[in-house]
GUKE-688960 format. One line per 3 residues: number of its first residue (from 1); their letters; for each residue x, y, z of N, C-alpha, C, O. Coordinates in steps of 0.05 Angstrom, whole numbers, plus 5000, padded with zeros to 4 digits. Layout:
! GUKE-688960
NUM) A) X Y Z X Y Z X Y Z X Y Z; ...
***
This chain:
! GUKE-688960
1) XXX) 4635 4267 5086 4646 4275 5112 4675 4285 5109 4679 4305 5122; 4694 4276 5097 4720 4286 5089 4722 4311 5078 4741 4326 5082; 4696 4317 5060 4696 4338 5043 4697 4364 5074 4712 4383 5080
4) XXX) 4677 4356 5083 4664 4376 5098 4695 4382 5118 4705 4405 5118; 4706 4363 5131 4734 4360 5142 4748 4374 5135 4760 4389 5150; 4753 4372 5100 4776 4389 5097 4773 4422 5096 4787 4441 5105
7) XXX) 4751 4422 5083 4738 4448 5077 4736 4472 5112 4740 4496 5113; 4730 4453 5135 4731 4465 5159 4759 4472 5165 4764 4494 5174; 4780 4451 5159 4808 4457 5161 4814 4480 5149 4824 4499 5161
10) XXX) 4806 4481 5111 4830 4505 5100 4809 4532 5114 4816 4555 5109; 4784 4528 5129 4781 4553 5138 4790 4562 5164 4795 4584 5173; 4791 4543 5173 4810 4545 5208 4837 4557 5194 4848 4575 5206
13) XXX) 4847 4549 5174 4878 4552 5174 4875 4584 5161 4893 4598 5171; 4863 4597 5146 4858 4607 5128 4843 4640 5155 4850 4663 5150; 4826 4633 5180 4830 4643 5201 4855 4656 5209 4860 4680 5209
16) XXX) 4873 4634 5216 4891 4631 5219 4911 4648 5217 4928 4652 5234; 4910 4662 5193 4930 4675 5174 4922 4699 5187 4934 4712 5204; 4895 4704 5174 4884 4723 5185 4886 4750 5213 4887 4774 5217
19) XXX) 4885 4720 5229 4878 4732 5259 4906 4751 5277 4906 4767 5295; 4935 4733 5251 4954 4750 5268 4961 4775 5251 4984 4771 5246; 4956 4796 5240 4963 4811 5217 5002 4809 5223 5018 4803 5241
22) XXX) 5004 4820 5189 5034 4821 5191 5038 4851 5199 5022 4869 5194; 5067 4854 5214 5071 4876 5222 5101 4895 5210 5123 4889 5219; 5097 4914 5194 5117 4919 5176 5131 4940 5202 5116 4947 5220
25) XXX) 5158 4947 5200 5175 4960 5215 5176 4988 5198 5170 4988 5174; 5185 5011 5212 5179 5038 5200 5202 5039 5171 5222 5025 5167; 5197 5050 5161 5213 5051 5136 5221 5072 5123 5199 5082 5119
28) XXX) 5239 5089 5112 5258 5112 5101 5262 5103 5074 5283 5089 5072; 5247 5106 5047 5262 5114 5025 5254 5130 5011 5233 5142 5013; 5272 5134 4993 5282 5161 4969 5260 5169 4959 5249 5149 4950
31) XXX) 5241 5195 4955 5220 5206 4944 5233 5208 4916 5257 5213 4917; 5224 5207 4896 5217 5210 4865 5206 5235 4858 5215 5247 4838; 5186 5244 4874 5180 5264 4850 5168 5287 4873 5172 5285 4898
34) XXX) 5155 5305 4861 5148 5332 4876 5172 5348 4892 5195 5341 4894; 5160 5366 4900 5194 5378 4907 5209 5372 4922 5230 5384 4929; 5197 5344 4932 5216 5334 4953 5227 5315 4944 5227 5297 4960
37) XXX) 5239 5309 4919 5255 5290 4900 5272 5284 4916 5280 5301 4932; 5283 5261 4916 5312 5267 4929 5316 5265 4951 5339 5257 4958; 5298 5271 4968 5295 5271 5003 5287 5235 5013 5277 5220 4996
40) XXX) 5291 5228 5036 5277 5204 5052 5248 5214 5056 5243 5237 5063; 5230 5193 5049 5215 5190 5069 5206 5173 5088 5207 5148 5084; 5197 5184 5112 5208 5166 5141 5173 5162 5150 5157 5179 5155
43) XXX) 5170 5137 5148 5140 5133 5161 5138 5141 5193 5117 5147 5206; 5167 5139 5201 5158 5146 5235 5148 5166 5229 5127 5167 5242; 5151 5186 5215 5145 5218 5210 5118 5219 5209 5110 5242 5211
46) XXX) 5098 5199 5207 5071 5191 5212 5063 5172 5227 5051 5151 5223; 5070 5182 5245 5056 5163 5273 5038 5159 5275 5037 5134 5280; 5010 5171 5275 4988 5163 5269 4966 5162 5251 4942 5162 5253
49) XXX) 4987 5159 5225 4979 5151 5203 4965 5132 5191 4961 5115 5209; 4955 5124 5170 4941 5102 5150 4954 5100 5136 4958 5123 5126; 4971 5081 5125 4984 5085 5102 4973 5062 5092 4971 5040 5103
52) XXX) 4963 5068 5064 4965 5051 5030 4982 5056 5015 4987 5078 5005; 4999 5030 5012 5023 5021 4997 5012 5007 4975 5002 4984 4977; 5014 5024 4945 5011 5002 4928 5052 5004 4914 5071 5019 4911
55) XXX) 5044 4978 4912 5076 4959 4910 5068 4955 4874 5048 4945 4863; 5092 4970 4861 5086 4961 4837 5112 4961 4823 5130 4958 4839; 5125 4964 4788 5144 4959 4782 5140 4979 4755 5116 4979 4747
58) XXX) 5153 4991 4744 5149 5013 4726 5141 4992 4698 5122 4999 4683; 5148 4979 4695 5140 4965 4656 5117 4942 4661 5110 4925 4645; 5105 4948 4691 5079 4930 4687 5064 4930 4682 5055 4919 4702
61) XXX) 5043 4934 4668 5025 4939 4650 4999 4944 4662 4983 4962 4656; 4995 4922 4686 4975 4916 4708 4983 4952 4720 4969 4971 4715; 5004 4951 4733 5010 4976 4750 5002 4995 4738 4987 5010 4749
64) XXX) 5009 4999 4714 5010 5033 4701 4965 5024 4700 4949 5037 4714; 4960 5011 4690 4933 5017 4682 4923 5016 4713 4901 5028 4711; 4925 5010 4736 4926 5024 4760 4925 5046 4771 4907 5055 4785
67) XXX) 4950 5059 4761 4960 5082 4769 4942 5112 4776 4950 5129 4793; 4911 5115 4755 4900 5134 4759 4878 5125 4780 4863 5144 4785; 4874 5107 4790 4854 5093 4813 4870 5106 4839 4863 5122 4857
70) XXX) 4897 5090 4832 4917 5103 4867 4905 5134 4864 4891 5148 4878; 4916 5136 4844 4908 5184 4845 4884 5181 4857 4886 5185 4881; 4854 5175 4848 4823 5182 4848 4815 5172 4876 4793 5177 4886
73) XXX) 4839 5152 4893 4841 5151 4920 4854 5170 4937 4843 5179 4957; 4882 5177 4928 4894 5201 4949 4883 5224 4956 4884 5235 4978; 4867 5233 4925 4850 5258 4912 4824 5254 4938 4815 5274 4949
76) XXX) 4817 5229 4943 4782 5220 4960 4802 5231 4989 4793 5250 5002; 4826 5218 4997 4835 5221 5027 4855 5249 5024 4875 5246 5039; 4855 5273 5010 4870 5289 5013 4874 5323 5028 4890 5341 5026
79) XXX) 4845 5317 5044 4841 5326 5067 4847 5314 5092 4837 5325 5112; 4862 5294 5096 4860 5280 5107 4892 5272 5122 4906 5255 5109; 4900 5280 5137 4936 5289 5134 4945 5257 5145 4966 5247 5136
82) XXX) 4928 5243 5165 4933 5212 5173 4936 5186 5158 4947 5164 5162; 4920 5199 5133 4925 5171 5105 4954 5189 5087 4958 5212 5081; 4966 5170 5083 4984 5177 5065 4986 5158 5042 5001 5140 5049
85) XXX) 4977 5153 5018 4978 5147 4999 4998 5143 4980 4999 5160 4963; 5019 5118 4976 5043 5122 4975 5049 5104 4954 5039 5081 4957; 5064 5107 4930 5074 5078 4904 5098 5078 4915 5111 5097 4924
88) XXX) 5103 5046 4913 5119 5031 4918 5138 5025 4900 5136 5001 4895; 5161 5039 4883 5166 5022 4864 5190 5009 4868 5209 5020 4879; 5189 4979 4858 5228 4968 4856 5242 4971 4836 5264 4960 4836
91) XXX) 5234 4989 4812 5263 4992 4802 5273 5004 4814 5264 5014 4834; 5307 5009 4799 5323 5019 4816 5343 5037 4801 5366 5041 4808; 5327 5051 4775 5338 5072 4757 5326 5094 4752 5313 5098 4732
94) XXX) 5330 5114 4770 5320 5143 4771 5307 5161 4749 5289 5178 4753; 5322 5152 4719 5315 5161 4701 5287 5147 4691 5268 5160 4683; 5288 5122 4693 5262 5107 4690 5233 5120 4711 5211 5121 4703
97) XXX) 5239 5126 4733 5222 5134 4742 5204 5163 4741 5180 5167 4744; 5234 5192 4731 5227 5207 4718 5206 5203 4704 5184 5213 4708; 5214 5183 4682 5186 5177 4652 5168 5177 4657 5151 5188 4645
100) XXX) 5163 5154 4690 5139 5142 4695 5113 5166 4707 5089 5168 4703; 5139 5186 4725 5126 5208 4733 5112 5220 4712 5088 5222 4712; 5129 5228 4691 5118 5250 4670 5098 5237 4662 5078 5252 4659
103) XXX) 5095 5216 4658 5064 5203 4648 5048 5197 4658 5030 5190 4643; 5042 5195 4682 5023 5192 4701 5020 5220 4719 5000 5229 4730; 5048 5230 4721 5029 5260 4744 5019 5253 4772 5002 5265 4785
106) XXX) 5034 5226 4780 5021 5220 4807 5014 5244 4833 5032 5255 4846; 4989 5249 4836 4989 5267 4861 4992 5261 4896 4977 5267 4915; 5017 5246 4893 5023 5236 4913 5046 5221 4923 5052 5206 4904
109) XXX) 5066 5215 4945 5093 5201 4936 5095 5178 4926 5084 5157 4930; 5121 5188 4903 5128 5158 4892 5160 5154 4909 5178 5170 4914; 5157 5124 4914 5177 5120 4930 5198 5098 4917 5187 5080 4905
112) XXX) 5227 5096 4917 5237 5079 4910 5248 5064 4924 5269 5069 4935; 5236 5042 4924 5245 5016 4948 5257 4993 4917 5243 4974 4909; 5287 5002 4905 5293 4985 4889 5315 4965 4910 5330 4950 4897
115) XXX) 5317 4964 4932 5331 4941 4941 5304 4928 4956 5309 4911 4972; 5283 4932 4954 5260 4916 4969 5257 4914 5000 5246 4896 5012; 5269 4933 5008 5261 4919 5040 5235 4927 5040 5220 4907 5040
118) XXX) 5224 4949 5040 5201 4942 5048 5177 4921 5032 5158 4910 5045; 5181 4918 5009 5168 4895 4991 5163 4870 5008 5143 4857 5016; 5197 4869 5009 5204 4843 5026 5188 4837 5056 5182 4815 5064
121) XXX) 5183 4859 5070 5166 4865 5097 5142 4850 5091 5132 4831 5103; 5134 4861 5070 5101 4865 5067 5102 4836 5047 5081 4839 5036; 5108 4822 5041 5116 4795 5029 5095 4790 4998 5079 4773 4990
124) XXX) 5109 4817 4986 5094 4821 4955 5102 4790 4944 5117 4774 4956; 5090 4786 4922 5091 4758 4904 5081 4776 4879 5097 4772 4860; 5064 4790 4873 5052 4797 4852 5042 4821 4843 5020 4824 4854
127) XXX) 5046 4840 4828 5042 4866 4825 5016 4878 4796 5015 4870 4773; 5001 4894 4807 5009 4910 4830 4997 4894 4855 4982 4875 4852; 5004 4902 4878 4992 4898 4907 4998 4918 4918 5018 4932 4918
130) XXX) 4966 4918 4936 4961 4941 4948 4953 4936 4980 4937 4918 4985; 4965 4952 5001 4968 4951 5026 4947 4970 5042 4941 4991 5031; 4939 4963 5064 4930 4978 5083 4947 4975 5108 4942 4954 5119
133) XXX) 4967 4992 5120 4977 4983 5145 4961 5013 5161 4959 5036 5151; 4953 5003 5186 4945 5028 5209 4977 5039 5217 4999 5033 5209; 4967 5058 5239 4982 5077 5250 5013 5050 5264 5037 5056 5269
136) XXX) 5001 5026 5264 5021 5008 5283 5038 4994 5263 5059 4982 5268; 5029 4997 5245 5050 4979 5223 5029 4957 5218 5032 4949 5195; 5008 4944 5233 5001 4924 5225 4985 4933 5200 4974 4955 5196
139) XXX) 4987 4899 5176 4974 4902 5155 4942 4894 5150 4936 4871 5147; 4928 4910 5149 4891 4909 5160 4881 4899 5130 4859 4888 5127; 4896 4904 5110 4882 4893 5078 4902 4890 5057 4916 4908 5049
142) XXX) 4901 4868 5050 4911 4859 5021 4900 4863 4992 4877 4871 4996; 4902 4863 4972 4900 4861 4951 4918 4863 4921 4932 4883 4918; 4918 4853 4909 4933 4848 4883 4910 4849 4856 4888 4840 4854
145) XXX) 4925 4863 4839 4913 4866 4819 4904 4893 4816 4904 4908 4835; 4892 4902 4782 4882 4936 4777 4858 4932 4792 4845 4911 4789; 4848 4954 4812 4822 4948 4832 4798 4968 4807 4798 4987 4792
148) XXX) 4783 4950 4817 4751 4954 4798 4736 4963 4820 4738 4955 4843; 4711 4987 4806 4703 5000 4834 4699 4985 4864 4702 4998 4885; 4694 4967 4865 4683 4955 4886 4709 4949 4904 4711 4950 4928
151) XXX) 4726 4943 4886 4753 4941 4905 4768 4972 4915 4779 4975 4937; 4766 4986 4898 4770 5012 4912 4755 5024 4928 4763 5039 4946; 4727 5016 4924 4710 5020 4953 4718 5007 4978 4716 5018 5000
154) XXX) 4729 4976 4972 4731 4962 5000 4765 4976 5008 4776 4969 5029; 4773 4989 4996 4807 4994 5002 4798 5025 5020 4808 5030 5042; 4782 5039 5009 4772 5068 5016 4756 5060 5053 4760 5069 5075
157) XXX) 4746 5047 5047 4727 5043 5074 4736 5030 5097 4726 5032 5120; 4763 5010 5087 4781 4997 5103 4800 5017 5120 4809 5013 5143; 4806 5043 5101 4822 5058 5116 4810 5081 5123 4822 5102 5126
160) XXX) 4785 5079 5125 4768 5100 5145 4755 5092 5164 4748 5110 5179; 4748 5062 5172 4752 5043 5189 4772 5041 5205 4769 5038 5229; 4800 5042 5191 4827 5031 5202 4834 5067 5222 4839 5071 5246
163) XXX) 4833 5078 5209 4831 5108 5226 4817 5112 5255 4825 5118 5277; 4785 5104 5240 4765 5109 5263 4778 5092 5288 4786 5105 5307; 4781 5057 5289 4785 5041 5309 4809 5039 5307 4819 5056 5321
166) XXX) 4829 5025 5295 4856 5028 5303 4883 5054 5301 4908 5051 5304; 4870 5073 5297 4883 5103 5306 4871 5128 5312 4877 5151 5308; 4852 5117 5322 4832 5140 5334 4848 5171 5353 4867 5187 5355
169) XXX) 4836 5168 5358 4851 5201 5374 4853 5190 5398 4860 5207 5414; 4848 5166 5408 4863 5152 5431 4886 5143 5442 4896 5141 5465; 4894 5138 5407 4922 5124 5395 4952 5144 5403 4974 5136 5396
***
């Protein structure tokens, strides 16, 4: 009977978490690479956007073997002008990120959040992690770690879901 007690609890609490999503505030930083090096980018500038944030760190090993999944996702949503597909990185040495670019070729922005606020928003612990926030800021999916097909399927379908009902053409 205790067993069953507690087990009802960590799922009530575990609900819990759930039911309120976290809500990240709009965010402005420095683009890395493509011709808009150099420039902000401003999420208000996508109002009724999807954005996937994967949060990662240039010498992590997890991240880089990542890295061509985020692409074979932006590449799946790049008809698609409401998902924006975006790396997260915290360092905070320009030339390091150059490298990272030239070796990966990301087709999509790389962003440098090396003082972390938005990290800090989205309450990373472990990299890589990867985000789904809708058009409102709220966060609709978590995950950590290199995603294996099935997890790139549930990240892909979460934000064609998250489009359809929480930024529909209502929004």
């Amino acid at each position: 009977m205790k067993r069953f007690i507690l087990v009802a609890l960590l799922s009530l609490s575990s609900f819990a978490v759930n039911a309120a999503p976290k809500k990240v505030s709009p965010f402005s930083l420095p683009q890395m690479n493509h011709a808009t090096a150099g420039t902000l980018y401003n999420s208000a500038d996508h109002k009724d956007a999807v954005f996937l944030v994967e949060a990662y760190f240039l010498g992590c090993p997890y991240c880089n073997d990542n890295a061509p999944n985020v692409d074979d996702l932006a590449d799946q949503f790049s008809k698609e002008p409401r998902v924006q597909v975006l790396d997260v990185g915290i360092d905070q040495d320009e030339e390091d990120y150059a490298t990272w670019i030239e070796r990966h070729h990301p087709n999509h922005p790389v962003l440098n959040d090396g003082n972390r606020a938005l990290i800090r928003q989205l309450g990373t612990t472990g990299y890589p992690s990867s985000y789904v926030l809708d058009c409102h800021g709220n966060v609709i999916y978590k995950t950590s770690g290199v995603w294996n097909s099935s997890k790139m399927q549930k990240i892909a379908d979460t934000i064609t879901k998250t489009l359809d009902i929480h930024c529909g053409a209502a929004n």
